[in-house]
C-alpha positions, 0 to 999 in steps of 0.5 A: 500500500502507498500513502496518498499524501506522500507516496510512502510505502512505511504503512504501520497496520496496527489496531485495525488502522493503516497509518503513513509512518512517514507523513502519519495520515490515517489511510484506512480504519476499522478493516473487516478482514476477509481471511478465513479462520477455522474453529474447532466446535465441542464434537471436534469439528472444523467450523468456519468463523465469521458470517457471510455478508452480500452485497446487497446487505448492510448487516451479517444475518444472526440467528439467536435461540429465539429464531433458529431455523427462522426464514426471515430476513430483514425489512430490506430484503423483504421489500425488495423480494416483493419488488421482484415478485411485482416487476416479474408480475407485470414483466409477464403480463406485458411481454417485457424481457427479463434483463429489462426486468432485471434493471428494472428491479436495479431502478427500484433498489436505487430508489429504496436508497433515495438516489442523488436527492439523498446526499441533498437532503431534499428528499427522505432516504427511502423514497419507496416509504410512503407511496404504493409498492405498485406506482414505484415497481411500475414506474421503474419498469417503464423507465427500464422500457425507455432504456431499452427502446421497446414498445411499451407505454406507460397507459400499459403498465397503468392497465396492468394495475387498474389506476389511473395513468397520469396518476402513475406519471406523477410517480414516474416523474418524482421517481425521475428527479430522485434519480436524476435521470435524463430519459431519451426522447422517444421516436413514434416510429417504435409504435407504428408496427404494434398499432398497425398489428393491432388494426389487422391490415392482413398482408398489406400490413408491411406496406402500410408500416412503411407509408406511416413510418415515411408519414412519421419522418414528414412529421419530424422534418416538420417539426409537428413531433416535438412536445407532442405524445407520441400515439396522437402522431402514430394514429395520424399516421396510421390513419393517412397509411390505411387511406393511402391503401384503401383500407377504410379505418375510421377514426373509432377504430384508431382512438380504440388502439393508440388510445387517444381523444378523436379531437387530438387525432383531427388536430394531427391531421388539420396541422398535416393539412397545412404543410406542403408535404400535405398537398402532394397526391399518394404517388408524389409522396411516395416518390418526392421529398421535399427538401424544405421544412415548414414552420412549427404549428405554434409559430403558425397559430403565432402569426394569426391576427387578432380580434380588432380593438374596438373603436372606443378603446382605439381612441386612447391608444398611442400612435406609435403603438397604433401605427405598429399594429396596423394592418397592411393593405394586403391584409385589409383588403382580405378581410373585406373580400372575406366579408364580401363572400359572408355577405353574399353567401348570406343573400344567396340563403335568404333566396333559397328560403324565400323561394322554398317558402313559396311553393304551393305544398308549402302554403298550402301545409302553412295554412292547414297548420295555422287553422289547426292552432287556431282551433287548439286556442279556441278550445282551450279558451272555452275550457271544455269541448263537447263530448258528442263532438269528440266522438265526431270527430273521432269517428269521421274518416279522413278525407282524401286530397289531392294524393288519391290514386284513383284513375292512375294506370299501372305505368304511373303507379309503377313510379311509385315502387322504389328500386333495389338500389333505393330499397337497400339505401332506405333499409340502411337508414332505417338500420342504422336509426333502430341500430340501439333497438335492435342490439338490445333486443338481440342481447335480450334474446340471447340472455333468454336462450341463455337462461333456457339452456341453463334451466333459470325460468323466466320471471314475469311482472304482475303490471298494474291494471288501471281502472276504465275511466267511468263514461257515464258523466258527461262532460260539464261546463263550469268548475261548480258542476265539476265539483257537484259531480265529484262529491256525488261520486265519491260519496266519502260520508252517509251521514251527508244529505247530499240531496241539499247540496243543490242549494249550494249552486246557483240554477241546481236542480234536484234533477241534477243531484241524482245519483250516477245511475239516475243521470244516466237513466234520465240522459237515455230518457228511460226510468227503471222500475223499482221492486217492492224490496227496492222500494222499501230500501229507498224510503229507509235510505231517505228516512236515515239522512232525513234523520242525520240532517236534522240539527245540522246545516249542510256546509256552506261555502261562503264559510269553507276557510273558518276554522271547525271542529271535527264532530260538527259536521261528521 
């Protein structure tokens, strides 16, 4: 051993110290020695002394007579077995190799650490303490993926243990600044072959890969890739590829593989649009690069106008600054061309709906409907209808107009029959109305054969039946006669004359104040003939109201909101 501060071989190794005999510079202390010495144990055997210490422990592993033959390590080793445990977990169910896997479980027992934000203090030293095992194992998983240039994603590791992804990439980020890790950027062509496998191209799966990849190199030269996710750039792509080989891939079908909204995939898309690669056809892109690149769409979105200060804000603005933000005449000059077409195309509107509106069906429909509202006013002015004249209405057929057949030979009513073509075009509109309807019903069906093959019998609901409503009440023409007829309907109590309820309205008759049956009878203008039991019956009936009206007056109503007691009148 050479001293560090003077270059002396005299090294004095004493006390479990190395010390310079020359300068006295204490180069090492308290020296684990790694010679191995025997023992002899009580039956005369040779033993090992010391104990085995790995790398990945901070303490040799004892044993006392409480814990011989105990599995139990400490706390470390259990966190990081459980650790590999999960990496291999999720490593399986996403198709990760297992030296990926491997450096993932190195990230996790860095983090179990603290990584660099240790020695600074900003951080605890074990950054694994307090957050979900499953956010951290993920999370260096993903990293590891990065790493390595595979194609995973981090909404694929979110799946696998049911959270939320931007909830895991807030752990993925803390876990990065902990680390002090500088990730690559990652290039979108990684993801093209996996999302084109997934929309099931067949054998032209290799051809689209290439147009997306060539898509994705326009996007880069472009500069639409920067700051942007890497799936709203595949699925852009995937979408012109399969267009590009006339396979017709909606955008549903991309947004359901790349999983992304369908606003940032027509976002992609409008940006393309703008670039001079996007007004080329499908064989001069192929075959034609351009060697120029286009502005990024942030410094496009940059250079468009504003809104115009209004007038009274104009005013108190300097001139210099007025002067600056003036528009040229070039600019001016469009806006009013722009305006000149609005104008125009407004004008030429209103003539599309004059002249609609001035077709005699139209009229003569407009005239129909404003008579039928104008009936509906009036009957709802007078407050009731006729029911003679309800049945009449009902019952009268409708006449017939203009559209009768009558007269017409086989060759005109021909004209009416649609074509084959016309037939499959109304079927797929009707179709694709009912389409709800119809795959609930189909699902409905499905569950019930389902049902009958396992043998659970179908259950059936007793509906409640409503009543018919009576018919033998005519309709009346005031609320008074409303509420006569309903008090001699329901009949709530029989210690009520409701024969001198007649007094109560003005122009009663006892002729009205029958009982259902009665006006009813008295309507068809027919009497019943009583028998000598009912006879006896209705003289005993008008005997006891007779009896329960004496000493008390029926209720008035001019005193119906005073205050009374129950038994007064009960």
């Amino acid at each position: 051993m050479r001293c560090t501060n003077c270059g002396s071989l005299a090294i004095d190794f004493a006390d479990s110290q190395a010390v310079c005999s020359a300068c006295g510079v204490v180069l090492e202390e308290s020296q684990i020695v790694s010679d191995i010495t025997f023992a002899e144990n009580t039956a005369g055997g040779a033993v090992v002394q010391g104990s085995y210490l790995g790398a990945d422990q901070v303490r040799a592993r004892t044993s006392g007579p409480g814990f011989r033959g105990s599995s139990a390590g400490e706390s470390r080793e259990c966190t990081i077995a459980n650790a590999r445990w999960n990496i291999t977990r999720m490593a399986t169910a996403r198709g990760v190799t297992t030296h990926v896997a491997e450096r993932a479980l190195r990230f996790f027992q860095l983090a179990l650490d603290g990584g660099t934000a240790t020695a600074a203090g900003s951080q605890p030293k074990n950054f694994v303490l307090g957050r979900k095992s499953d956010y951290t194992v993920a999370s260096c998983l993903y990293v590891a993926c990065r790493m390595a240039k595979t194609t995973h994603m981090l909404i694929d590791f979110a799946d696998v243990i049911q959270v939320n992804v931007f909830v895991l990439g807030r752990s993925y980020l803390r876990l990065l600044r902990v680390l002090n890790l500088q990730m690559p950027l990652i290039d979108p062509s990684f993801y093209i072959s996996r999302f084109a496998a997934l929309l099931e191209f067949g054998d032209e799966t290799q051809r689209v890969v290439t147009d997306a990849t060539r898509l994705v190199t326009r996007f880069k030269t472009d500069w639409m890739v920067e700051g942007r996710r890497p799936a709203g750039i595949c699925g852009a792509c995937l979408l012109l590829a399969a267009r590009m080989n006339h396979f017709r891939r909606s955008v549903t079908e991309i947004v359901q593989v790349v999983k992304i909204a369908d606003v940032t995939l027509r976002k992609r898309l409008e940006e393309f649009k703008s670039t001079p690669s996007g007004q080329l056809t499908i064989e001069d892109f192929r075959s034609v690069w351009l060697e120029e690149e286009n502005n990024p769409p942030a410094f496009a979105r940059a250079r468009v106008p504003k809104a115009t200060v209004k007038s009274a804000d104009a005013h108190h603005v300097a001139p210099e600054y007025a002067e600056l933000q003036a528009p040229t005449e070039q600019d001016a000059s469009k806006y009013a061309f722009d305006g000149e077409i609005e104008r125009l195309a407004d004008q030429a509107t209103e003539q599309e709906i004059n002249l609609y509106l001035q077709q005699d069906d139209i009229r003569a429909l407009d005239s129909d409907l404003s008579v039928q509202e104008r009936m509906r006013l009036e009957r709802a002015k007078s407050g009731h209808v006729v029911a003679e004249q309800q049945t009449e209405a009902l019952e009268q057929p409708e006449q017939e107009g203009d559209g009768s057949l009558d007269g017409l030979d086989e060759s005109e009513l021909d004209n009416f029959i649609l074509s084959e073509e016309e037939v499959k075009i109304k079927e797929r509109v009707w179709m694709e109305f009912n389409k709800d309807y119809l795959e609930a019903a189909l699902a409905r069906q499905l569950k019930l054969e389902a049902d009958q093959k396992a043998g659970i019998a179908p259950t059936t609901r007793n509906r409640k039946r409503q009543k018919p409503r009576d018919g033998t009440t005519a309709p009346t023409k005031s609320a008074a006669e409303s509420a006569k007829q309903m008090m001699l309907q329901k009949r709530w109590s029989r210690r009520i004359n409701y024969d001198v309820l007649n007094s109560l309205f003005p122009g009663g008759s006892d002729a009205q104040l029958g009982s259902k049956n009665t006006s009813h009878d008295k309507r068809n203008n027919t009497t019943p003939p009583l028998s000598e039991n009912e006879e006896s019956e209705e003289d005993t009936t008008q005997a006891k109201r007779a009896r329960a009206t004496e000493g008390h007056d029926v209720v008035s109503m001019e005193h119906a909101d005073e205050p009374y007691e129950q038994d007064e009148y009960w």
